[in-house]
C-alpha positions in Angstrom: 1.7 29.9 -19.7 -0.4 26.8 -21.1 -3.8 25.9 -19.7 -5.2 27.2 -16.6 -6.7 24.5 -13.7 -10.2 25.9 -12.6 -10.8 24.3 -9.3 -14.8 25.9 -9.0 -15.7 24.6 -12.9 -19.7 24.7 -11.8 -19.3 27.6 -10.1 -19.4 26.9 -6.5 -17.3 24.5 -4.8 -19.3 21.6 -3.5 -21.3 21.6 -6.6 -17.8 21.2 -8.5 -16.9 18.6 -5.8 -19.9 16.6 -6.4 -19.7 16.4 -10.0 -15.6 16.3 -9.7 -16.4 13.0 -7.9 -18.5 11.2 -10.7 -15.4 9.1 -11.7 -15.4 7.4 -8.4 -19.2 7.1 -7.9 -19.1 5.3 -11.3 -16.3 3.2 -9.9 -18.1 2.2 -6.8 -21.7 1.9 -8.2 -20.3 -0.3 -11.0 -18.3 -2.2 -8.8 -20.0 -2.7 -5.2 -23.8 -2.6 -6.0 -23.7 -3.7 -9.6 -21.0 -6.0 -9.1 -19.3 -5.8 -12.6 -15.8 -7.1 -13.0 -13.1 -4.8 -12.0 -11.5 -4.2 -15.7 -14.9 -3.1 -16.4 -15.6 -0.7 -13.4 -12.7 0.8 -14.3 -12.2 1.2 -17.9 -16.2 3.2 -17.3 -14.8 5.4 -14.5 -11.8 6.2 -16.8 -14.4 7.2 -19.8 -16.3 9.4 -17.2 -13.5 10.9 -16.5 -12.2 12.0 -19.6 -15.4 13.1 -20.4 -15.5 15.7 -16.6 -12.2 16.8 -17.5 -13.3 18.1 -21.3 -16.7 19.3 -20.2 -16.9 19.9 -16.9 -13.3 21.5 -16.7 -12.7 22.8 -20.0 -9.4 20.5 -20.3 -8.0 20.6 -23.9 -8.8 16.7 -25.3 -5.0 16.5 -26.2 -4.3 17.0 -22.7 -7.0 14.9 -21.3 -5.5 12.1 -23.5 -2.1 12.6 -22.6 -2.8 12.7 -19.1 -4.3 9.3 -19.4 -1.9 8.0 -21.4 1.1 9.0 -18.6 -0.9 7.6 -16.2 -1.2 4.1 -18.1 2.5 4.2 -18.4 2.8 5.1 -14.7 0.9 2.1 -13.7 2.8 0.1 -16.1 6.0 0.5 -14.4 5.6 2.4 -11.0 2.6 -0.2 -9.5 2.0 -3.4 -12.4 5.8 -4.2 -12.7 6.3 -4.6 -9.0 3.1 -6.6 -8.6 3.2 -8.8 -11.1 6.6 -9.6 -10.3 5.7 -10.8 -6.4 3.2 -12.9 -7.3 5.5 -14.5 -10.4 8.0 -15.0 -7.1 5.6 -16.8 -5.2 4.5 -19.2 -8.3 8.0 -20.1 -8.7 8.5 -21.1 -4.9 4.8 -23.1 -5.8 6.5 -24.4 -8.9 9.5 -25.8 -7.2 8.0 -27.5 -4.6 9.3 -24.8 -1.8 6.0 -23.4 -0.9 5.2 -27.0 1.0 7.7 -26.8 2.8 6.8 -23.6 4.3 3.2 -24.8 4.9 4.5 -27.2 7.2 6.5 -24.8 8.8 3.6 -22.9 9.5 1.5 -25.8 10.2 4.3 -26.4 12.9 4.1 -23.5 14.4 0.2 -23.3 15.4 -2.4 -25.6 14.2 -4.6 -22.6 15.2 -5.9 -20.9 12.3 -6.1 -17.7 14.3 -2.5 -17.7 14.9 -1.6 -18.7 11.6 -3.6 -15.5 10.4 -1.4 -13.5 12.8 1.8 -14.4 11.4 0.8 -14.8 8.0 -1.5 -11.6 7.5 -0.2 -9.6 9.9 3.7 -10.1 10.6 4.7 -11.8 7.3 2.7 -9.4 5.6 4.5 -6.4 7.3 7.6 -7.7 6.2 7.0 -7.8 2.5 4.8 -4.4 2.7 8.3 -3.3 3.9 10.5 -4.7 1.2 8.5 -4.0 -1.7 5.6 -2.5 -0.7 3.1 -2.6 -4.1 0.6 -5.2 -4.3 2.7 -8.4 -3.5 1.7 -8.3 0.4 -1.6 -8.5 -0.6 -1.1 -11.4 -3.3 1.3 -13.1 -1.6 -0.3 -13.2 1.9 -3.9 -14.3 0.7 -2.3 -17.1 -1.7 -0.1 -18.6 0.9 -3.4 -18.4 3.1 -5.6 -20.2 0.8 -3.2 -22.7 -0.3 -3.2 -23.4 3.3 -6.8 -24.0 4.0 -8.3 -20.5 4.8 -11.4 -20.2 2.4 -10.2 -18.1 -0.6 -11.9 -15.2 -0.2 -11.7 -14.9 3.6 -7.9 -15.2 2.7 -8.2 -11.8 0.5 -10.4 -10.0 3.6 -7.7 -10.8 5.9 -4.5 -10.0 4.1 -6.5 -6.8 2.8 -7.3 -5.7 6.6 -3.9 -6.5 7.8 -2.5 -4.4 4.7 -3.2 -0.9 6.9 -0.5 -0.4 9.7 3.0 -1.1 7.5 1.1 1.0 4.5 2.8 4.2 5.7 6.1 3.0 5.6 5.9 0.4 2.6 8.6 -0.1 0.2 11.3 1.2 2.5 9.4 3.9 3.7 9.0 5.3 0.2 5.9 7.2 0.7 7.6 9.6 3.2 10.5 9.9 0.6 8.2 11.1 -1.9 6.0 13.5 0.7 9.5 14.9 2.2 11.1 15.8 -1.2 7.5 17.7 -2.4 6.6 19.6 0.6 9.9 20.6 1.6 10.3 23.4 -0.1 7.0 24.6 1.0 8.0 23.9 4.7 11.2 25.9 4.0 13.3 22.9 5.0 15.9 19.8 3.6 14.5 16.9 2.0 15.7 15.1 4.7 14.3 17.0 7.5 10.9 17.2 6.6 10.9 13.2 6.2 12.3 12.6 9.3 9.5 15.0 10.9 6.8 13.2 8.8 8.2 9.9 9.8 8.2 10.9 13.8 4.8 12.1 13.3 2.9 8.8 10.8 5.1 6.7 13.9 2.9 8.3 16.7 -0.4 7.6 14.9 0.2 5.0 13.5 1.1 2.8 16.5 -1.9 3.6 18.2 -3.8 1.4 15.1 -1.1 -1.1 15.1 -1.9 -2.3 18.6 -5.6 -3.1 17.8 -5.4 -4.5 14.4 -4.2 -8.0 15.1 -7.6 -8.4 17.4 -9.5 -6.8 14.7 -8.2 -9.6 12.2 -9.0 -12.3 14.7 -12.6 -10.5 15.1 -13.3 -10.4 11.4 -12.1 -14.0 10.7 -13.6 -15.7 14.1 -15.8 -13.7 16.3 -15.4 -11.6 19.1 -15.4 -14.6 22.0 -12.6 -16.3 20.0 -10.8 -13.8 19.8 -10.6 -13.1 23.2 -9.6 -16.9 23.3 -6.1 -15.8 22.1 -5.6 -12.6 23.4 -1.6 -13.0 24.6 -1.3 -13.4 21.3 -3.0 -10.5 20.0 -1.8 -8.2 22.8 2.1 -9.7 21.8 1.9 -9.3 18.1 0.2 -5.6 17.9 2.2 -4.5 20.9 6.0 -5.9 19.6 4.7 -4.1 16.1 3.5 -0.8 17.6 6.7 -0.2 20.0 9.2 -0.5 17.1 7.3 1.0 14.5 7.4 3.5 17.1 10.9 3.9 17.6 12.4 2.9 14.1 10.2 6.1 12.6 10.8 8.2 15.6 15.1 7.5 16.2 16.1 5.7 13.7 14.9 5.5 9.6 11.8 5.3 8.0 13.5 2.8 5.6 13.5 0.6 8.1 10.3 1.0 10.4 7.8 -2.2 8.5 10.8 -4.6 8.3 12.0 -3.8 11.8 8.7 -3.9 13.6 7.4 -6.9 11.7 10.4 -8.8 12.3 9.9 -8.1 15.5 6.0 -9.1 15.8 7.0 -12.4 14.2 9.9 -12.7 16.7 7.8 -12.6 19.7 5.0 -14.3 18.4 7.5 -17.3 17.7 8.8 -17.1 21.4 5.3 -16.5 22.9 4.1 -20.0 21.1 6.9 -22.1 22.5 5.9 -21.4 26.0 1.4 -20.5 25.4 -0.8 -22.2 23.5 -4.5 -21.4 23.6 -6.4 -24.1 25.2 -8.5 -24.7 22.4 -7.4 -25.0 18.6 -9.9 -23.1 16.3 -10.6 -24.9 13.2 -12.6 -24.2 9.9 -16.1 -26.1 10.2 -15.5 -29.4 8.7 -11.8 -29.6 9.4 -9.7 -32.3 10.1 -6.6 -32.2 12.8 -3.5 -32.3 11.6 -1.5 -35.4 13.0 -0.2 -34.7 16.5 4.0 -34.2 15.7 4.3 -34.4 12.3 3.9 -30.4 11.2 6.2 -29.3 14.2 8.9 -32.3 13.4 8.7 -31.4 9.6 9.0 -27.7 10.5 12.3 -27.9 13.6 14.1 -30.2 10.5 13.5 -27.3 7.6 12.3 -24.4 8.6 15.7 -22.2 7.1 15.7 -24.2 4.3 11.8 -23.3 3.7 12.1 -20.0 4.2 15.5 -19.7 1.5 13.6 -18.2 -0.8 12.7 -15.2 0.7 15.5 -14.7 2.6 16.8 -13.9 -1.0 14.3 -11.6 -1.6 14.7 -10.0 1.4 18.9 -9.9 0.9 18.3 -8.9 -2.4 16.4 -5.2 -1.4 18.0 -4.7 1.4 21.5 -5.1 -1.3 19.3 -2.7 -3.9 18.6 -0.2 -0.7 21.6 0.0 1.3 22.7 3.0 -0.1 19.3 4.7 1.5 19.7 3.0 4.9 23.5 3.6 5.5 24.6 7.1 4.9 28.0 7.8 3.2 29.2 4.5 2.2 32.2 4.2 0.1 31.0 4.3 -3.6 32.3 0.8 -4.6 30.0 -0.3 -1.5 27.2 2.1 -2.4 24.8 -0.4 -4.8 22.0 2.0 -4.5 24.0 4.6 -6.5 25.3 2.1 -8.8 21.9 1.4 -9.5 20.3 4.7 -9.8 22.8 5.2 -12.7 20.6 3.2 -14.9 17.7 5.4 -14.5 15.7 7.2 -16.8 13.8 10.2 -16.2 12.1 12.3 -19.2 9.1 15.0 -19.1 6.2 13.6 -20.8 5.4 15.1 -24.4 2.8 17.6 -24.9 1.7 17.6 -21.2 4.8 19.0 -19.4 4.5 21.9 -18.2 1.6 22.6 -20.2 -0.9 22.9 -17.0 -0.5 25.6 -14.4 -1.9 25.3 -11.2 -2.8 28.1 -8.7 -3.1 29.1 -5.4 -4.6 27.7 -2.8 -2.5 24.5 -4.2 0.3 26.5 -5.1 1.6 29.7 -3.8 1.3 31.2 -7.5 0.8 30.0 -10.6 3.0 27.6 -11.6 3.4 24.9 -14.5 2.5 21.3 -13.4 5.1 19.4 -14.6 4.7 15.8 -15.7 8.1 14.0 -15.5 8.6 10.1 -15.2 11.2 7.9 -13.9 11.7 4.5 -15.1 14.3 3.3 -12.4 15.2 0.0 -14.4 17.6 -1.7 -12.0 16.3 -0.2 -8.6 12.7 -0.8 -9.1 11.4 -3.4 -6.4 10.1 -5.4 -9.7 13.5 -6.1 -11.0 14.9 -6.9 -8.0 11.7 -9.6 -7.0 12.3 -10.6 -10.8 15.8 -10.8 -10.5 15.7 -12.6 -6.8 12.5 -15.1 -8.1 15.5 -16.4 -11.0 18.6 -16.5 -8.1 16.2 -18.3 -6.0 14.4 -20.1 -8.7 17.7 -21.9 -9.5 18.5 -22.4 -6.2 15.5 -24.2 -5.8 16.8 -26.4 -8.3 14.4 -25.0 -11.3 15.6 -25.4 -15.2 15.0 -22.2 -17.6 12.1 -23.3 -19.3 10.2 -23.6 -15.4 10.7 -20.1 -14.8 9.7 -19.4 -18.3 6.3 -21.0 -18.3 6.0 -19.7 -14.8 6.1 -16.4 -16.3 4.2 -17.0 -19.2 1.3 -18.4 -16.5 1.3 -15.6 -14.2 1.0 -13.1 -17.1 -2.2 -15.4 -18.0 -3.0 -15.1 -14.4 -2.7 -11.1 -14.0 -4.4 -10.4 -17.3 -7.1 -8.9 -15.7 -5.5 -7.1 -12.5 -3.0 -5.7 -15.0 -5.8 -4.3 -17.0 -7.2 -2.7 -13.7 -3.9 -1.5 -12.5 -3.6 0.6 -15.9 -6.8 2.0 -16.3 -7.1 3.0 -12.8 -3.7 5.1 -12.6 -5.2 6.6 -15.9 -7.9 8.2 -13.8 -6.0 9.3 -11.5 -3.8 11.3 -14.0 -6.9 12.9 -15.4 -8.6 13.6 -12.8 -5.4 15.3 -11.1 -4.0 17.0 -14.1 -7.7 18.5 -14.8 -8.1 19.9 -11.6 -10.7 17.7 -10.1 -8.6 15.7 -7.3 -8.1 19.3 -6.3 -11.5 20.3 -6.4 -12.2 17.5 -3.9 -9.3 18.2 -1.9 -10.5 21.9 -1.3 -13.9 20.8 -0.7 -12.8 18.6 2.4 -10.4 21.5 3.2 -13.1 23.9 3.8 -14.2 21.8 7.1 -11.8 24.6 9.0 -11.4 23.4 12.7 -12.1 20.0 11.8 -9.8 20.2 9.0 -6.9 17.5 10.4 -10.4 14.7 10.5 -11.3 15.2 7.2 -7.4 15.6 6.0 -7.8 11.6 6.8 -10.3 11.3 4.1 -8.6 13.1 1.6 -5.5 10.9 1.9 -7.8 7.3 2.1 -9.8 9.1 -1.2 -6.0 9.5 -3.0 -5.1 5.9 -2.1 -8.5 4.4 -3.6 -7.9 5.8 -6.7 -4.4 5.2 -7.2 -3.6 1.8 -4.8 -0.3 3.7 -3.5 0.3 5.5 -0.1 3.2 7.1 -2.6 0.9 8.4 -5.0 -1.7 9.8 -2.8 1.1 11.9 -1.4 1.9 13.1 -4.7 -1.1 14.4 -5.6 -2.6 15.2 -2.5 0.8 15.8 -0.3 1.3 19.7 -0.8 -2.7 20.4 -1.4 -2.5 19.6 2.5 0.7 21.4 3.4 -0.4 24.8 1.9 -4.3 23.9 3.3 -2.9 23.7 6.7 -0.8 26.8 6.7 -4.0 28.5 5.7 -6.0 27.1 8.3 -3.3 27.3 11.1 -2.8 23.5 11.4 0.5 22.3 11.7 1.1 21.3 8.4 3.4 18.6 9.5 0.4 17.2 11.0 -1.7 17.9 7.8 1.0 15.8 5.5 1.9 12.9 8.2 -2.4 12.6 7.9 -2.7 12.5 4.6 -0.4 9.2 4.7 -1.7 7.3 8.0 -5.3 8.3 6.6 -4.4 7.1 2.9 -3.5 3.5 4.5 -7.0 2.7 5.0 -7.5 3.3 1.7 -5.7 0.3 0.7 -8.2 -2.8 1.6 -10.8 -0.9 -1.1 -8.4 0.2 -4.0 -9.6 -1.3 -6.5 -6.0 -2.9 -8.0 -5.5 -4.3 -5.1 -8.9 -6.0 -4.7 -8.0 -7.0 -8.5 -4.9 -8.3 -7.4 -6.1 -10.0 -4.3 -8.8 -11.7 -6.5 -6.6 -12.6 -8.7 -3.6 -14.4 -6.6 -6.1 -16.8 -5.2 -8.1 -17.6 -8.4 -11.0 -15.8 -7.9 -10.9 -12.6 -10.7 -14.5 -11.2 -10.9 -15.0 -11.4 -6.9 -13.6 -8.0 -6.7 -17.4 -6.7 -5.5 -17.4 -9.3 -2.6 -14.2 -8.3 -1.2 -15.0 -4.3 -1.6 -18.4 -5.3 0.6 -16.8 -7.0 3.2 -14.0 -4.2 3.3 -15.6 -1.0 2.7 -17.4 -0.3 6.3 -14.5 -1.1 7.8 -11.8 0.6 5.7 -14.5 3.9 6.7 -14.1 3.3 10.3 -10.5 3.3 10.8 -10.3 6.1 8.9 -12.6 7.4 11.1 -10.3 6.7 13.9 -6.8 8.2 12.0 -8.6 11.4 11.5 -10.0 11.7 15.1 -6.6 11.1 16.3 -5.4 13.6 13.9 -8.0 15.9 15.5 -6.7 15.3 19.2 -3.4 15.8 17.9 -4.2 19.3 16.2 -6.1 20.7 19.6 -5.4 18.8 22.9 -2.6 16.5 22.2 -0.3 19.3 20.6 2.9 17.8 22.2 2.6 14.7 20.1 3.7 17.0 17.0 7.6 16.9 16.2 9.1 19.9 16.2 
């Protein structure tokens, strides 16, 4: 049967949870208080991990070592490729010239730094969490930010803050994908259903977030009182966002929700600001005007033409994903499919199958398998790669541009890469050892408050791995069965786990690397997790006491 998970390896189970957790304390010792580099944070967490899951757990070393190993290759291609290849398409639109353009489009539309933060952060953000999901809101976002002005690492905080609402529904609403097809059989239901039903339910709490973000951006970067200053703005952008996030998830697709609701956000911001503007334009200390006219001339004369290149990103996913968001299409019109046919999905050597898992986290025991799928043409990566080159030339760029463009943003990403790898190794280990459910069950245990702490345990699968996707893979059915155990709705339970996992995201510690590294700044990873950390607590805080209200009083918020 190969090697049996032991989810009490100290013999009680908040003793195993404590010491289960020593990876992460390592992580966030090393990184927030004794504010070592990121690739070094992690590449000590990973060792402490190895070393729990051979002592602690008993894990055969092969297994241990393989585990990490898939993991590396899982960051490799699941999370670096798709990162690495947003930021390389925002240094070729910097490398071209294009990205001027669209800071005067933006400088046309608000002088306001508050309302540039808005769109930027917040609705342009949205857009690309939607598209690609992965790291390149975060990169992009804060780069475009700084090159405009914002100070660097305020330009991180914010895009990392904003980074929370579209979360759930990133990448074409991949992370419900992923829940639906794992816990469906569990729920005795289609694929299909149970993501619709976990869509309907992430769109009726995470709307209720959506609507104060945008202020909460405007508080973090300016104050309370300024804030205020521009609240039609604020109340316009979170309440546009939250109504069709709403209503995408709930009647239409989850494919769909981010780019539909930020669209939308961005839409009626644009219309708000050609009829309001606030009566005083907030500045950076120090700051110069810009010259009355010329950013709003600039930007009416080439606003399409700035914005080309990601209108080819965007036309280029939505090509790749159209098979997802348009049922039964004729197969010559299907691209999806035609895509798919170059994947390439194999069970790992020497590890699947070779771990079996028990109940509570499965029903019986049953081997853990360990399969990966290298989706060459579909990945958002090669599609950003393939729309950075169509673009590139557009643009008017010659080979060798795009190929020292590359070259530089490998230089640039070194270090994030580094991160990204080591930190999906932990997670491997830790979950094929049995500790991620060992901290799982721990939380689990919390019985009527169950659906505040289920929260936690998605925000805790999110740190780790930097993916609302993954955190449903490894803590998606823990919650399912957990709930049917404790009588919670396990619908509820699994739609938790993801809006609670989003506030993971501003403190992962890839995407702080990344962050860091799109604006310059690698080795002010420890900054940005202070600044971050309180808050990403709180609002998952909040998901889990609306989680709570949803399990007792608020019952007829659940789909059925």
């Amino acid at each position: 049967m190969g090697w049996l998970q032991d989810y009490q390896p100290a013999g009680g189970l908040w003793l195993s949870a404590a010491l289960a957790a020593l990876p992460i304390i390592v992580l966030l010792v090393t990184l927030g208080v004794l504010r070592r580099s990121a690739q070094l944070s992690a590449g000590l967490a990973l060792i402490t991990a190895l070393l729990v899951a051979v002592l602690l757990y008993r894990m055969p070393a092969g297994l241990a070592l393989d585990s990490a190993a898939m993991g590396l290759v899982f960051g490799v291609w699941s999370v670096a490729w798709i990162a690495f290849h947003a930021v390389y398409f925002h240094n070729v639109t910097v490398a071209t010239g294009r990205f001027d353009d669209i800071k005067a489009v933006l400088a046309g539309f608000s002088e306001d730094r508050r309302l540039q933060a808005l769109l930027i952060a917040f609705g342009f953000g949205a857009l690309l969490e939607g598209i690609a999901g992965g790291g390149s809101p975060i990169a992009i976002t804060a780069a475009m930010m700084a090159a405009l002005g914002f100070p660097p690492v305020k330009a991180v905080v914010l895009a990392l803050l904003a980074n929370t609402a579209p979360v759930a529904f990133g990448g074409l609403g991949n992370p419900l994908i992923v829940l639906g097809r794992l816990t469906a059989p569990i729920l005795d239901l289609q694929q299909e259903q149970a993501t619709e039903l976990f869509s309907s339910m992430v769109g009726r709490q995470l709307p209720l977030l959506a609507l104060i973000v945008p202020g909460f951006l405007i508080v973090v970067l300016a104050g309370w009182k300024r804030m205020i200053e521009v609240w039609p703005a604020v109340l316009t952008a979170g309440l546009s966002f939250a109504v069709m996030q709403f209503v995408t998830s709930n009647f239409i697709s989850p494919s769909l929700v981010d780019v539909v609701a930020a669209l939308a956000a961005m839409a009626s911001l644009w219309i708000l600001t050609r009829f309001w503007q606030p009566s005083a334009i907030w500045r950076f200390d120090g700051e110069e005007p810009v010259k009355a006219g010329l950013g709003a001339a600039k930007a009416g004369r080439g606003a399409l033409y700035a914005w080309a290149p990601y209108i080819v990103l965007i036309a280029a996913i939505f090509l790749s994903r159209i098979g997802t968001i348009f049922k039964n299409l004729p197969e010559w019109l299907d691209l999806t499919k035609l895509l798919h046919k170059a994947d390439w999905v194999f069970a790992w050597p020497g590890l699947h199958k070779e771990v079996v898992q028990h109940a509570p986290i499965t029903p019986k025991d049953t081997p853990y398998a360990a399969t990966l799928t290298v989706d060459f043409l579909y990945s958002p990566g090669t599609v950003a790669l393939i729309a950075a080159i169509v673009a590139g030339f557009a643009m008017g760029a010659k080979p060798r541009l795009l190929l020292a463009t590359y070259r530089r943003t490998l230089h640039q990403m070194r270090w994030a890469l580094a991160t990204i790898f080591m930190i999906l190794a932990i997670a491997f280990v830790m979950n094929y050892s049995g500790a991620t459910q060992t901290l799982g069950l721990a939380l689990a245990t919390t019985g009527v408050l169950f659906p505040l702490f289920s929260a936690y345990i998605g925000w805790l699968g999110v740190f780790l791995t930097g993916s609302d996707a993954s955190t449903n893979s490894l803590f998606g059915p823990m919650q399912v069965i957990s709930a049917q155990q404790l009588h919670v709705d396990p619908i509820l339970a699994g739609a938790t786990n993801t809006s609670g996992g989003v506030m993971g995201k501003m403190i992962s510690p890839q995407n702080l690397s990344i962050g860091a590294t799109a604006i310059g700044q690698s080795g002010k990873e420890g900054a940005l997790l202070r600044q971050t950390f309180l808050w990403s607590v709180v609002l998952t805080a909040v998901v889990g006491l609306i989680s709570l209200l949803q399990a007792t009083v608020l019952r007829f918020m659940i789909p059925s």
